[in-house]
PDB file of the backbone (N, CA, C, O) and the ligand in Angstrom, with CONECT records:
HET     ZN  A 101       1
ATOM      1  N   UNK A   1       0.296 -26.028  49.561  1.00  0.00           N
ATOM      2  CA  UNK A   1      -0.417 -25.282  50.608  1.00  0.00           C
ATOM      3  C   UNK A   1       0.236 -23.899  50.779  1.00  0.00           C
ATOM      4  O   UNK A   1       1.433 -23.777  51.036  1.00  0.00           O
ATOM      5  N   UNK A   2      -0.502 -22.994  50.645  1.00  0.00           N
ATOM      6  CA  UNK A   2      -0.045 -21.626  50.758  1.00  0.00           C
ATOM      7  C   UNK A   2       0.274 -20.879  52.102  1.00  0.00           C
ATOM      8  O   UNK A   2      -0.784 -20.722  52.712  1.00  0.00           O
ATOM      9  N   UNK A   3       1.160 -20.450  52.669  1.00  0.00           N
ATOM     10  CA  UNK A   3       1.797 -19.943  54.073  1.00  0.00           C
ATOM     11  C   UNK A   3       2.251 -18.647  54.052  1.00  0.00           C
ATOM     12  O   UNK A   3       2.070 -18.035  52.999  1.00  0.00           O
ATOM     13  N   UNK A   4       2.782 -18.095  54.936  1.00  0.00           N
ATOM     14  CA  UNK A   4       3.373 -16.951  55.194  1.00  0.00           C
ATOM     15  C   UNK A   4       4.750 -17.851  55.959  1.00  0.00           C
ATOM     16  O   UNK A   4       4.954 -18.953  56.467  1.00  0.00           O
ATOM     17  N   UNK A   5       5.353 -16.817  55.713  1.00  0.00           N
ATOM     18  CA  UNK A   5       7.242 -17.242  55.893  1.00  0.00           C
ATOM     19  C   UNK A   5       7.441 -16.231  56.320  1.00  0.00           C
ATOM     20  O   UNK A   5       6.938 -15.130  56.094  1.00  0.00           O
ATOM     21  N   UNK A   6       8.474 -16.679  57.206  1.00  0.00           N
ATOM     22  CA  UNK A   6       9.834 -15.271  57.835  1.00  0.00           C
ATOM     23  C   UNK A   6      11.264 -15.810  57.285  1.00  0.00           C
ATOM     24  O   UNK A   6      11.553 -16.956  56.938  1.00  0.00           O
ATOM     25  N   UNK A   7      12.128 -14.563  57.310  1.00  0.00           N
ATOM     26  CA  UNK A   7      13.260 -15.059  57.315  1.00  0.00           C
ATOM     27  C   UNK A   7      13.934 -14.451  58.417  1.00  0.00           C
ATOM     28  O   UNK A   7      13.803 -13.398  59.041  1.00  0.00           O
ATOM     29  N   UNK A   8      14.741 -15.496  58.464  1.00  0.00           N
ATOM     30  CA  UNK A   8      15.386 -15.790  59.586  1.00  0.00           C
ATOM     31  C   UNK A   8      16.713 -14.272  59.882  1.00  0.00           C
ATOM     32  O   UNK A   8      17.512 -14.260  58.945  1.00  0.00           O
ATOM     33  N   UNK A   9      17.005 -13.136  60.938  1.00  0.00           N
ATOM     34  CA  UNK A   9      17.656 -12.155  60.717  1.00  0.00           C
ATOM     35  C   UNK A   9      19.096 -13.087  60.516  1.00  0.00           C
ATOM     36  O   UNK A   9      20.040 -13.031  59.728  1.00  0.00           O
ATOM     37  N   UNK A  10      18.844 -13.696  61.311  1.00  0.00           N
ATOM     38  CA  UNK A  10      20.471 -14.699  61.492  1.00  0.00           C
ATOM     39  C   UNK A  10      21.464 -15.285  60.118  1.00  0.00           C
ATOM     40  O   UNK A  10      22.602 -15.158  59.666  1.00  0.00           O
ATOM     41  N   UNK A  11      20.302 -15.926  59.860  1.00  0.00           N
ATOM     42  CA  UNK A  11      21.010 -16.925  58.854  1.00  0.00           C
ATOM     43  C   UNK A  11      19.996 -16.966  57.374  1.00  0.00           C
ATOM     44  O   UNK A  11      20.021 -17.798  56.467  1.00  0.00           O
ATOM     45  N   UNK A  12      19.185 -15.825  57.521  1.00  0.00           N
ATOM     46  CA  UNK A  12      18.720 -15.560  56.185  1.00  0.00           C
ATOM     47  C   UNK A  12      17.612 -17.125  55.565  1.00  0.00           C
ATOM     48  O   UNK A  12      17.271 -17.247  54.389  1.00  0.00           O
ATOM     49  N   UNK A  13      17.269 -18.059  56.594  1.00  0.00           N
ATOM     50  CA  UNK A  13      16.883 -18.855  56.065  1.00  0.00           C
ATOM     51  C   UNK A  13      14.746 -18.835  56.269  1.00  0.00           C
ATOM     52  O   UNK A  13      14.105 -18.749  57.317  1.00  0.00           O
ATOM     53  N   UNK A  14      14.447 -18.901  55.447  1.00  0.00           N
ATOM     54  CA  UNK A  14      13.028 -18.848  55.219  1.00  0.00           C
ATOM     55  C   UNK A  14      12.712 -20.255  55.407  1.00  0.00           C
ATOM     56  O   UNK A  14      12.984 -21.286  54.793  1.00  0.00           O
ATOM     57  N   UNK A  15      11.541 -19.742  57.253  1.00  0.00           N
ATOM     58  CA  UNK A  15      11.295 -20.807  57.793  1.00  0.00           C
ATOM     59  C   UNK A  15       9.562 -20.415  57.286  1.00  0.00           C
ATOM     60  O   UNK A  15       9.156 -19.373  56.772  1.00  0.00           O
ATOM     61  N   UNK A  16       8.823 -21.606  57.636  1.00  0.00           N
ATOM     62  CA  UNK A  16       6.836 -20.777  57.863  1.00  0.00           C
ATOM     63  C   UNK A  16       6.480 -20.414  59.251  1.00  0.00           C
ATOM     64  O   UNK A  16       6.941 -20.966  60.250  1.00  0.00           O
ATOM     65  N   UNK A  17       5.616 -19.435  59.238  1.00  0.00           N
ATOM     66  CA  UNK A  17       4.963 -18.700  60.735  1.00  0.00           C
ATOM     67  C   UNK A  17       4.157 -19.756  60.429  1.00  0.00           C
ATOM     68  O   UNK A  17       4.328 -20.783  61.086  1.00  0.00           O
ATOM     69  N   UNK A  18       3.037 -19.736  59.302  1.00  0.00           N
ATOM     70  CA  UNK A  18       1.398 -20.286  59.275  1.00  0.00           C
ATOM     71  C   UNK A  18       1.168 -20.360  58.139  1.00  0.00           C
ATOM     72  O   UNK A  18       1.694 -19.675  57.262  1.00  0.00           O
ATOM     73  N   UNK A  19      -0.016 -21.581  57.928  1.00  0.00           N
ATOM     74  CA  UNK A  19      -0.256 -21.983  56.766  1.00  0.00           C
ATOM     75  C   UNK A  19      -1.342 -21.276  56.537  1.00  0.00           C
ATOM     76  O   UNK A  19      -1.574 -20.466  57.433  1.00  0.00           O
ATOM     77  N   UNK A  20      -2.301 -21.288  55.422  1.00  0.00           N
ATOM     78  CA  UNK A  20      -3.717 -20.253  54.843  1.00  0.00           C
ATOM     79  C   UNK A  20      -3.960 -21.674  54.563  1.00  0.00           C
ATOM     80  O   UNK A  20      -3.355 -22.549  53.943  1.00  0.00           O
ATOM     81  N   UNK A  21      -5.018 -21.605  55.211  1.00  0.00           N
ATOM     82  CA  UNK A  21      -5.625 -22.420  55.213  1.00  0.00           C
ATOM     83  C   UNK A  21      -6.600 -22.987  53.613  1.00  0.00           C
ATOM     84  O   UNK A  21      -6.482 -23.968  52.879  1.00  0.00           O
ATOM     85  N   UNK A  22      -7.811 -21.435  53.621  1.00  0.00           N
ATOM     86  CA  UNK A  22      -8.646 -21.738  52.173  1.00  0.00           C
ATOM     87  C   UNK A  22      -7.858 -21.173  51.236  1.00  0.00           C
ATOM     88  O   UNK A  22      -7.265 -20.105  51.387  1.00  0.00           O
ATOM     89  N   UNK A  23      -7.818 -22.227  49.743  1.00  0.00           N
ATOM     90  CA  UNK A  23      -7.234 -22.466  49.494  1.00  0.00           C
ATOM     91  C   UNK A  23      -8.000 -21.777  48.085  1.00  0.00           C
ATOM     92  O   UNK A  23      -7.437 -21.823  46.991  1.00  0.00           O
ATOM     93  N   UNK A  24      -9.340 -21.144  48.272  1.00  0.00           N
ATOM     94  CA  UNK A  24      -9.988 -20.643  47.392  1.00  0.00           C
ATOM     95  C   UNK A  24      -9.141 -19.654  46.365  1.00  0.00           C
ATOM     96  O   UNK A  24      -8.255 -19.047  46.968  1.00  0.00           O
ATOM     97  N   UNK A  25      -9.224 -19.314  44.750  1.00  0.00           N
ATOM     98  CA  UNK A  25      -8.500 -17.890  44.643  1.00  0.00           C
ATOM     99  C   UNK A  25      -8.913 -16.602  45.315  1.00  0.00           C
ATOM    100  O   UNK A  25      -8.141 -15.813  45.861  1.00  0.00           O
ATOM    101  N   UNK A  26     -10.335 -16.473  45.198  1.00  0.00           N
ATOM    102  CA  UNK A  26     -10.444 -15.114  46.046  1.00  0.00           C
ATOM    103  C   UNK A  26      -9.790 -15.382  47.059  1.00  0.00           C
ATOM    104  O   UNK A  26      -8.689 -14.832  47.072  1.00  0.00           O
ATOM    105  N   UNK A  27     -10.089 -16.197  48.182  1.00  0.00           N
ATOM    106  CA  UNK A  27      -9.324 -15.894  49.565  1.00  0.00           C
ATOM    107  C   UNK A  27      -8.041 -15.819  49.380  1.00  0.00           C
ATOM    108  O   UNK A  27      -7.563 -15.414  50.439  1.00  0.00           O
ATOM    109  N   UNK A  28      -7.137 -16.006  48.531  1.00  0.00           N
ATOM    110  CA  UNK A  28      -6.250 -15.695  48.393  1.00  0.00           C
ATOM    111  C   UNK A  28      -5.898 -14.363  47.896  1.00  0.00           C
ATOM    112  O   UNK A  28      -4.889 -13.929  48.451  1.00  0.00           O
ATOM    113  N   UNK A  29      -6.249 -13.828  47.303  1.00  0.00           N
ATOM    114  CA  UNK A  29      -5.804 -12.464  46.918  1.00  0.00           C
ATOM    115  C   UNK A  29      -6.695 -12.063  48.243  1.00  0.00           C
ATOM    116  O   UNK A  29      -5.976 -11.217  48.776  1.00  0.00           O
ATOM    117  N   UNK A  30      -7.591 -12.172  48.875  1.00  0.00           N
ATOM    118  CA  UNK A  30      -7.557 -11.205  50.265  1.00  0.00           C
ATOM    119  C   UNK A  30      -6.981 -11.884  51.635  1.00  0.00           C
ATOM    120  O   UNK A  30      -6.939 -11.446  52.785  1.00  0.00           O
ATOM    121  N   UNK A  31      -6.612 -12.950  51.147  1.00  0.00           N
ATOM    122  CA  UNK A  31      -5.375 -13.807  52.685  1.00  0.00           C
ATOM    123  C   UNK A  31      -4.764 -12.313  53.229  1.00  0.00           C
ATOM    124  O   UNK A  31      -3.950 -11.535  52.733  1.00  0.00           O
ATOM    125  N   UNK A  32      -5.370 -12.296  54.197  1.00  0.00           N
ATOM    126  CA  UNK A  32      -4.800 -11.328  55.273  1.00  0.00           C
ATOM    127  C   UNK A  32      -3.991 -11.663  56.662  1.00  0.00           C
ATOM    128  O   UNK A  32      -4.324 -12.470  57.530  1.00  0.00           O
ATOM    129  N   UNK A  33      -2.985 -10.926  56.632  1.00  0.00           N
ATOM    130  CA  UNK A  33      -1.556 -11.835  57.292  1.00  0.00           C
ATOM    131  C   UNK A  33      -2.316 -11.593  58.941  1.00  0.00           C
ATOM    132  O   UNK A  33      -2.899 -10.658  59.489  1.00  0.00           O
ATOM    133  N   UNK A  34      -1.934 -12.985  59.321  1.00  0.00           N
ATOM    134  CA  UNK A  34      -2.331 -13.348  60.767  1.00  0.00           C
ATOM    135  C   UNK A  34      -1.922 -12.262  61.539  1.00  0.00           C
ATOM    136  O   UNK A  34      -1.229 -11.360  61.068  1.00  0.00           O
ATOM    137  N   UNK A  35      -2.282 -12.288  62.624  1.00  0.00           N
ATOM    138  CA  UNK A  35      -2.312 -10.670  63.757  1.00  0.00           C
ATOM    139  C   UNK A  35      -1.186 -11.328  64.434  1.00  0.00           C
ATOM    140  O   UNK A  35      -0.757 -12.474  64.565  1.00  0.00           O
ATOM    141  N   UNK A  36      -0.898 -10.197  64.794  1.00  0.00           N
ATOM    142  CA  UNK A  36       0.910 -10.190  65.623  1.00  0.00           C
ATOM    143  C   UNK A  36       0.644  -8.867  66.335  1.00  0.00           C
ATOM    144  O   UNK A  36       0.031  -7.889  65.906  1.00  0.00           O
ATOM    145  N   UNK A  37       1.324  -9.075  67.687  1.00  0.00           N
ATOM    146  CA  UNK A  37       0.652  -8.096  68.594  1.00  0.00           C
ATOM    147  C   UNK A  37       1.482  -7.251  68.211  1.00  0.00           C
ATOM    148  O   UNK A  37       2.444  -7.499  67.484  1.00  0.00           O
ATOM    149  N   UNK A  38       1.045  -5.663  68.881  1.00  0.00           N
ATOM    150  CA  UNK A  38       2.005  -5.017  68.277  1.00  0.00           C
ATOM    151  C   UNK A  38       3.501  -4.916  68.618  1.00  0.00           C
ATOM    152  O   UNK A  38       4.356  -4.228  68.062  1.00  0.00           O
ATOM    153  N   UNK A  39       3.631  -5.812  69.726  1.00  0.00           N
ATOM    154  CA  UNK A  39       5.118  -5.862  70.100  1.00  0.00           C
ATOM    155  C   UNK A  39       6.003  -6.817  69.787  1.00  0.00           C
ATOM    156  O   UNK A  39       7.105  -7.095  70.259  1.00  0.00           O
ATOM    157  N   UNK A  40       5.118  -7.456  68.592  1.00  0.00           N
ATOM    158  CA  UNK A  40       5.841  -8.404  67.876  1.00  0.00           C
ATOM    159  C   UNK A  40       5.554  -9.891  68.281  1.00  0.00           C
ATOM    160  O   UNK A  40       4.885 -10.158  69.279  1.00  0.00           O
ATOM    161  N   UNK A  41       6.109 -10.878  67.433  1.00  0.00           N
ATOM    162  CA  UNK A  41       5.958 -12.420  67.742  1.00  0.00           C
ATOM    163  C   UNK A  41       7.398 -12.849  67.499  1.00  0.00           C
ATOM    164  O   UNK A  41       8.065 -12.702  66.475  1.00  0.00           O
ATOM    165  N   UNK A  42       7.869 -13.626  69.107  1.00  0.00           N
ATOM    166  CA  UNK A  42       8.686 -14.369  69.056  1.00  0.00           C
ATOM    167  C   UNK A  42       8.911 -15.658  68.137  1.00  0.00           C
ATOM    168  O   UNK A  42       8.173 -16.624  68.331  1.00  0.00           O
ATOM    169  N   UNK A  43       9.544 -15.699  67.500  1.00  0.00           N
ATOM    170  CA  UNK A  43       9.679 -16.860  66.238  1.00  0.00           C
ATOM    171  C   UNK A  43      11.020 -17.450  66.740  1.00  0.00           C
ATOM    172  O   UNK A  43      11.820 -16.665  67.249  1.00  0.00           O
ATOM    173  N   UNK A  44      11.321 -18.685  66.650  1.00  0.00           N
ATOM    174  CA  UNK A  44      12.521 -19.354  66.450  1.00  0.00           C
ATOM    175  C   UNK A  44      12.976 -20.208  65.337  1.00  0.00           C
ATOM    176  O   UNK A  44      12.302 -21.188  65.017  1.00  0.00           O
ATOM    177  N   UNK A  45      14.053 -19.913  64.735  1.00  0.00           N
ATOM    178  CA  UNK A  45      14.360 -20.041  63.487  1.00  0.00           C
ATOM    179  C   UNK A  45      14.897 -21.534  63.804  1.00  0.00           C
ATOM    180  O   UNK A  45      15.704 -21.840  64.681  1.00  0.00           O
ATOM    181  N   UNK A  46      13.897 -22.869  62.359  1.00  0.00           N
ATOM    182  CA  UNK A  46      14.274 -24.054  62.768  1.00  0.00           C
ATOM    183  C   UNK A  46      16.072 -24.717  62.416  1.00  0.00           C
ATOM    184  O   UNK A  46      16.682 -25.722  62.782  1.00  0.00           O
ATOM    185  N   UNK A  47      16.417 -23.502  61.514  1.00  0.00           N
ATOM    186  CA  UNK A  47      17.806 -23.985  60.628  1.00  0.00           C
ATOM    187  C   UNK A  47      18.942 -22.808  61.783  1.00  0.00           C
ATOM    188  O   UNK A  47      20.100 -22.786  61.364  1.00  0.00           O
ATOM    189  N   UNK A  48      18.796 -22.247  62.599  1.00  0.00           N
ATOM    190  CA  UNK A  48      19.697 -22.078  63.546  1.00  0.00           C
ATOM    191  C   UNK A  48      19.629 -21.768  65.114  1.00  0.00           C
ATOM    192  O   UNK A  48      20.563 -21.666  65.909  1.00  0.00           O
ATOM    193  N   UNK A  49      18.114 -21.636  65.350  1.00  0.00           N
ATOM    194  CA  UNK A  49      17.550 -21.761  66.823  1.00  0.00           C
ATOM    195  C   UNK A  49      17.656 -20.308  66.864  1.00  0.00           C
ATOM    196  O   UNK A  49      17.441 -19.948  68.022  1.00  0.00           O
ATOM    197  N   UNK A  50      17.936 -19.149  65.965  1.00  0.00           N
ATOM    198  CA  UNK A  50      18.104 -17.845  66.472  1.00  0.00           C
ATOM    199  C   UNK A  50      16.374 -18.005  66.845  1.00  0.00           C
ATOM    200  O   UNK A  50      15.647 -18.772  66.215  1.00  0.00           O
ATOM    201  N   UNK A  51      15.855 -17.062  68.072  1.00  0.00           N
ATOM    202  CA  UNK A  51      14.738 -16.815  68.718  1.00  0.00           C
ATOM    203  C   UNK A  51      15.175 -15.372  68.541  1.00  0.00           C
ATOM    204  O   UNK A  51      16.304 -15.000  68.864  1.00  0.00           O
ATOM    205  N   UNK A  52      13.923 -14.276  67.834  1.00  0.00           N
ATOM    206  CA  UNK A  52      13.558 -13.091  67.929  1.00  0.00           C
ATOM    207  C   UNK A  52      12.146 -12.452  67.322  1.00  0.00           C
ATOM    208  O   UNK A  52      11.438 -13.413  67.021  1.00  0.00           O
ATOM    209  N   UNK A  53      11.670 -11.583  67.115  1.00  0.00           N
ATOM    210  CA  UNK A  53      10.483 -10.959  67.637  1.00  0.00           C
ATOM    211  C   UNK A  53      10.402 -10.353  65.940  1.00  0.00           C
ATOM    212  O   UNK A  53      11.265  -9.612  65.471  1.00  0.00           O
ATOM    213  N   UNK A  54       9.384 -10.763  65.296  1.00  0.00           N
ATOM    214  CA  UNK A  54       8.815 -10.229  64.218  1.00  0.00           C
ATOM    215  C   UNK A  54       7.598  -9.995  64.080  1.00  0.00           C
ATOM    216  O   UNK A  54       6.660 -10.575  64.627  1.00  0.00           O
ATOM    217  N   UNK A  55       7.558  -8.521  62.814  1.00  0.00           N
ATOM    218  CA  UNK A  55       6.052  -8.285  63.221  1.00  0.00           C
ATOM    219  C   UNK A  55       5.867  -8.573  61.943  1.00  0.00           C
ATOM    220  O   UNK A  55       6.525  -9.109  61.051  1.00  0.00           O
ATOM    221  N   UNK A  56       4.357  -7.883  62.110  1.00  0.00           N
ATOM    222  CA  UNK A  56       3.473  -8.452  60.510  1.00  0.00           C
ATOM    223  C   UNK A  56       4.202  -8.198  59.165  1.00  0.00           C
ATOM    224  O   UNK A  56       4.380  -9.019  58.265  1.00  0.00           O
ATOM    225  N   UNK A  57       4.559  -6.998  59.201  1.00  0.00           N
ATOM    226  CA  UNK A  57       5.466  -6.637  58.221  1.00  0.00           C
ATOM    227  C   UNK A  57       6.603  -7.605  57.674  1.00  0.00           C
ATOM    228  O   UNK A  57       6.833  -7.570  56.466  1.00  0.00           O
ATOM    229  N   UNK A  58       7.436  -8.594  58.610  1.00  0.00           N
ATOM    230  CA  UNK A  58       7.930  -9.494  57.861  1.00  0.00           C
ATOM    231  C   UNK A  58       7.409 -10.331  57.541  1.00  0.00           C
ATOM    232  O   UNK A  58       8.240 -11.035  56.967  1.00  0.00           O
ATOM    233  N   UNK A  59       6.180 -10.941  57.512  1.00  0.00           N
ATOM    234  CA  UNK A  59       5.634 -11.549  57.216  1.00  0.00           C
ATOM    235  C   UNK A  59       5.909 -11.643  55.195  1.00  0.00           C
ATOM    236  O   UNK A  59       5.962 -10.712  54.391  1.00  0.00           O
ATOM    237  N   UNK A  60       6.025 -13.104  54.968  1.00  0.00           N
ATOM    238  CA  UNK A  60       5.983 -12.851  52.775  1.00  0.00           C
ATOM    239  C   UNK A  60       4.625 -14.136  52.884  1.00  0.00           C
ATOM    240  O   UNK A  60       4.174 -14.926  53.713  1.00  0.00           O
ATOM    241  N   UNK A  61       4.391 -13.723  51.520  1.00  0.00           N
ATOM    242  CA  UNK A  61       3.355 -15.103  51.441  1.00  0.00           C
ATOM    243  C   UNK A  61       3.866 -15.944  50.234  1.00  0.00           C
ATOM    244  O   UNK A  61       4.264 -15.633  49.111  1.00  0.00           O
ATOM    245  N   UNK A  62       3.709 -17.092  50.868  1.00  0.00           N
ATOM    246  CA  UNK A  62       4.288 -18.649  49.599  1.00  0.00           C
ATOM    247  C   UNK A  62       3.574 -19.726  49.244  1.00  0.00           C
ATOM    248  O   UNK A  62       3.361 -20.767  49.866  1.00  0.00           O
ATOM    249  N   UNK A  63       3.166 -19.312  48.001  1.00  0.00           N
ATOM    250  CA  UNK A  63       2.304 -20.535  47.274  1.00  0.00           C
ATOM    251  C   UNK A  63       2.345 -21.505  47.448  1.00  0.00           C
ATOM    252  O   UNK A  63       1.628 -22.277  46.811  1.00  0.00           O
TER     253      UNK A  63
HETATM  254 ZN    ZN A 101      18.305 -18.874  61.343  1.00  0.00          ZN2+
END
């Protein structure tokens, strides 16, 4: 299942924001990264509990 990931500033560990759902190839080459306001989305990292604020831009995508 294909997702978008953050990594973690803390401990460098790549947790998932969200999964993509269709699983089609086109929708994949146009999977467009979920909206994040512009003041960012609080994330908490599951491998050290760091809690901080990422925007779309960190967003990666993982097959
Ligand atoms: Zn962490």
């Amino acid at each position: 299942m294909p997702k978008w990931i953050l990594i973690c500033r803390k401990c460098k560990t790549e947790f998932q924001h969200s999964q993509i759902s269709d699983v089609g190839l086109a929708s994949l080459l146009l999977a467009d990264k979920p909206n994040i306001p512009p003041n960012g989305n609080i994330c908490v990292c599951p491998n050290c509990g760091h809690a901080t604020s990422y925007q779309r831009t960190d967003l990666f995508y993982r097959a």
